[in-house]
C-alpha positions in Angstrom: 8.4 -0.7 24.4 6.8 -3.8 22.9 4.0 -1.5 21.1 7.0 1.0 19.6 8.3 -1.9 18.2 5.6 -3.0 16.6 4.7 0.3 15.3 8.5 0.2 14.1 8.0 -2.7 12.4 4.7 -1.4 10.5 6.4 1.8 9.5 9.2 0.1 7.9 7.0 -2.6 6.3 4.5 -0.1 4.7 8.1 1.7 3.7 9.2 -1.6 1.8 5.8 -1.9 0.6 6.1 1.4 -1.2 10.1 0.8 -2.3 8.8 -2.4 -4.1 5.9 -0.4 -5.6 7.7 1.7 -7.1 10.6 -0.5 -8.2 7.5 -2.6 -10.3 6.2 0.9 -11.6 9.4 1.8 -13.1 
C-alpha cells in the first residue's frame, strides 16, 4: 500500500509538473 501511494504521488506530481509547463508555454 505504502509503495502505491508513493507511486500515486509521483504520477500526479510529474502530472502537475507538466499542467504548469504548459500553463508557462502558453
Amino acid at each position: 500500500a505504502m509503495i502505491r501511494a508513493q507511486g500515486a504521488i509521483v504520477g500526479w506530481t510529474a502530472t502537475t509538473d507538466q499542467v504548469l509547463e504548459g500553463i508557462a508555454n502558453a
